[in-house]
C-alpha positions in Angstrom: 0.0 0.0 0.0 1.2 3.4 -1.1 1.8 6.7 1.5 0.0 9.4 0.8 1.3 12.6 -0.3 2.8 15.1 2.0 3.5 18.1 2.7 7.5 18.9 3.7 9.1 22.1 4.5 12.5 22.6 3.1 14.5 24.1 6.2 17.7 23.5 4.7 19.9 23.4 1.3 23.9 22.9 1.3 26.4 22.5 -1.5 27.8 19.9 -1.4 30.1 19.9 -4.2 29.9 22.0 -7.5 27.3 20.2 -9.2 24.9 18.6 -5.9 23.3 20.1 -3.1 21.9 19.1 -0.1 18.0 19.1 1.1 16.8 18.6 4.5 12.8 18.0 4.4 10.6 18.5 7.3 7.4 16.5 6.9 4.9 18.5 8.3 2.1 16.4 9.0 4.3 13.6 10.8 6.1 13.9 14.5 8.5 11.5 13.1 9.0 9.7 9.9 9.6 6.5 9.8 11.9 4.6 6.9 14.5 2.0 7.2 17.9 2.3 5.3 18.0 2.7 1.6 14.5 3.4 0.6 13.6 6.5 -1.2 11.3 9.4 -1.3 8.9 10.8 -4.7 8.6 14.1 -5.2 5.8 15.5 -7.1 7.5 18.7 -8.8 5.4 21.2 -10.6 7.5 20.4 -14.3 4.4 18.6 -16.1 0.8 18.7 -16.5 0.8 14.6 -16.8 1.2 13.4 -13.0 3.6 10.8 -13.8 6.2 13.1 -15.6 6.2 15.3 -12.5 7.5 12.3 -10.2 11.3 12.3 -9.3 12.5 9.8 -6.6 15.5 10.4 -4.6 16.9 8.0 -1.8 16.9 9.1 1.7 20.7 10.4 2.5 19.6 10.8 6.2 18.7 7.5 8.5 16.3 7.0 11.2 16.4 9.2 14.1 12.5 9.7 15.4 12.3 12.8 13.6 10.3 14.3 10.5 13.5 15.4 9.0 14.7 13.8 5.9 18.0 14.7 3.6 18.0 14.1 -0.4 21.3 14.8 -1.9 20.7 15.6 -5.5 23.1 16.3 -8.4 21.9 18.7 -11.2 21.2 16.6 -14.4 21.8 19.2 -17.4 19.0 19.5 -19.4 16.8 17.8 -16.4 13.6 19.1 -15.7 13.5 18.1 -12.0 16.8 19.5 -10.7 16.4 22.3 -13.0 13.6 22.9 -10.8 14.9 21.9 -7.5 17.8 24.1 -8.3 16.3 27.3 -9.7 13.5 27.9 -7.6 13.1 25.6 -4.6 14.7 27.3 -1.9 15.1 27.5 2.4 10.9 27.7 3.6 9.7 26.6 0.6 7.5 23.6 0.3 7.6 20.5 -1.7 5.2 17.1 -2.1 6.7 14.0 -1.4 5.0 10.4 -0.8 7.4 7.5 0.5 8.8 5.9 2.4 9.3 3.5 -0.7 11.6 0.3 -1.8 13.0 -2.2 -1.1 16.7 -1.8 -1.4 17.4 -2.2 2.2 19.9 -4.6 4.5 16.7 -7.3 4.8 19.1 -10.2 6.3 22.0 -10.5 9.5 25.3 -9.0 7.9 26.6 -12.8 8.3 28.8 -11.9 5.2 31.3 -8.9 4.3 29.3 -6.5 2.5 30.3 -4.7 -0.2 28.4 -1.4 -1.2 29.2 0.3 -4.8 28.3 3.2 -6.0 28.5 6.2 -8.4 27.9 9.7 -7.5 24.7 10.4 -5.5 24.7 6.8 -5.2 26.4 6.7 -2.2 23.0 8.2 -0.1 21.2 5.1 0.2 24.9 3.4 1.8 25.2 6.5 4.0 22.0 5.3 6.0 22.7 2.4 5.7 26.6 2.5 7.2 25.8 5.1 10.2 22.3 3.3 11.3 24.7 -0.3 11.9 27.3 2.2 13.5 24.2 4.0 15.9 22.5 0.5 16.7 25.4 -1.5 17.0 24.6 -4.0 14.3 27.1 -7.3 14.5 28.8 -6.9 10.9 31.4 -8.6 9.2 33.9 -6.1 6.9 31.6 -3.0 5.4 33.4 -1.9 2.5 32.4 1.3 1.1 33.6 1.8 -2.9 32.6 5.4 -4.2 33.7 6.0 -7.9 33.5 9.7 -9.3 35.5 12.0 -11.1 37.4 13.7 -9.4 38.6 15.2 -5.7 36.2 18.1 -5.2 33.2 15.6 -6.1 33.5 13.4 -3.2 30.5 13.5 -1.6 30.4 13.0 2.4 34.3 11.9 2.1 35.2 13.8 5.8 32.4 12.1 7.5 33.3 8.9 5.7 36.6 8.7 7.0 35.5 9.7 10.5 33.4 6.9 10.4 36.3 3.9 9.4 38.3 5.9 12.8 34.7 4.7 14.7 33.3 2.0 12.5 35.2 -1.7 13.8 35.5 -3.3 10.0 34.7 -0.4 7.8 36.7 0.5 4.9 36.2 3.6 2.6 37.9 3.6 -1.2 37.3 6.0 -3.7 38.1 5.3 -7.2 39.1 8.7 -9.5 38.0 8.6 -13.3 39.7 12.2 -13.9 41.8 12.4 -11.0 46.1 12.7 -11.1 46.7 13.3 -7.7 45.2 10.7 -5.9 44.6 10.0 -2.1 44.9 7.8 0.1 42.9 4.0 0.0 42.0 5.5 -3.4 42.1 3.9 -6.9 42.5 5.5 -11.0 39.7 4.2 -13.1 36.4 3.3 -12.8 34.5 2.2 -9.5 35.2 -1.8 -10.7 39.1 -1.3 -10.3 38.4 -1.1 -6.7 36.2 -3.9 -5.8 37.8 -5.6 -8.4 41.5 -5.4 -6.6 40.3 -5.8 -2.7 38.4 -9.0 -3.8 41.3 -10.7 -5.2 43.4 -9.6 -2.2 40.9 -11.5 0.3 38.0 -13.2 -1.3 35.3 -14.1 1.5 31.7 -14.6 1.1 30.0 -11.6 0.3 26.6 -9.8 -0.3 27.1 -7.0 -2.5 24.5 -3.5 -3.1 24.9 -1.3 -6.6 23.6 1.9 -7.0 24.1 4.1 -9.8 23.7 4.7 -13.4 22.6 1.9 -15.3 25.7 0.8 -17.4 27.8 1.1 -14.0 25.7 -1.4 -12.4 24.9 -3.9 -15.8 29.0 -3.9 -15.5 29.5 -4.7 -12.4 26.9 -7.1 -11.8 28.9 -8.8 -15.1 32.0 -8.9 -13.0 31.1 -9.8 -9.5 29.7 -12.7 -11.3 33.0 -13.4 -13.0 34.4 -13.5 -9.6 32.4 -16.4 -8.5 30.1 -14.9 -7.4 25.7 -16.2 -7.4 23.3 -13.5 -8.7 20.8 -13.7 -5.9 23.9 -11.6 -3.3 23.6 -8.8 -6.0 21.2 -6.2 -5.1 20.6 -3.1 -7.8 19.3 0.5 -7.0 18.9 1.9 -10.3 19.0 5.6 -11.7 17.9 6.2 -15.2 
């Protein structure tokens, strides 16, 4: 059964890096709002008259706290209707309509494995809820490794917190994987996000569940190689964008 659309108060907006800013989202008509981990939001965004070219879903950056307040990390698409919008006109007291939460991309089993989570760009939100609820509830976990791929340096979304969190996290790991990057830091890799997973899996193969979200031809990729690693099908989990 579906939520029903809400009202939410933006009482927030950060850059985050050139191209992507930051929303926090107060749901108005909810003392808390209640998700789990990796689902997303839909925003119904005044860009159409047809209903269903006005929807845009974004995953939930933020993770449960007993609040109302949400965060949506969102890159703008050039050419893009819906961050076109969100960028031009929405700004700090504004309202939006959002109905969620929705999905299912979410940690639905015990972390009896090493889990890897792999992702492009804004990707990374869903695995940012994911990582700092099992750090706030002390969920028994195996190694957590954390692969973001992006262009370059100044794109690295939530890297500071991300690194504060291995110092905190026992069995975390955060790599970063450059497409357009020469001077590379540390735990980070030149190429594509596969490099990375690619290299600490042939280091120390252990049984694995593995979450992808990104673009499309990132994840048809990896889910190709993960396979070629010995890897079965049903430990792949997708979060699609486009």
């Amino acid at each position: 059964m579906l939520e029903p659309w809400r009202t939410a108060k933006v009482i927030k907006i950060e850059q985050a890096t050139p191209s992507t800013r930051r929303f926090w989202l107060e749901v108005q008509d909810l003392e808390r709002f209640d998700f789990k981990p990796g689902q997303f939001v839909t925003l119904d965004l005044p860009i159409h008259e047809q209903k269903n070219k006005r929807w845009r879903s974004y995953s939930i950056a933020s993770w449960p706290n007993g609040t109302n307040v949400i965060e949506l990390v969102i890159v703008l698409l050039q050419g893009g209707l819906g961050t076109t919008y969100l960028f031009n006109e929405v700004s700090v007291g504004g309202e939006l309509t959002l109905r969620g939460p929705q999905g299912v991309f979410t940690l639905q089993h015990e972390l009896d494995r090493d889990l890897y989570l792999i992702c492009t760009g804004t990707g990374i939100a869903p695995f940012r809820a994911m990582v700092n609820y099992i750090h706030e509830h002390a969920i028994p976990h195996k190694n957590i490794y954390l692969i973001f791929g992006t262009r370059t340096l100044p794109d690295s979304l939530y890297a500071d917190e991300m690194q504060q969190l291995e110092n905190e996290l026992q069995g975390f790991n955060y790599y970063r994987a450059f497409s357009q990057e020469t001077d590379l830091p540390a735990k980070s890799y030149s190429g594509y996000v596969h490099v990375a997973y690619e290299d600490i899996i042939s280091r120390d193969k252990q049984p694995a569940y593995f979450f992808l979200c990104g673009w499309k031809e990132m994840i048809d990729e990896a889910k190709q190689k993960i396979q070629q690693l010995g890897y079965d099908r049903k430990d792949i989990h997708l979060e699609l964008y486009g």
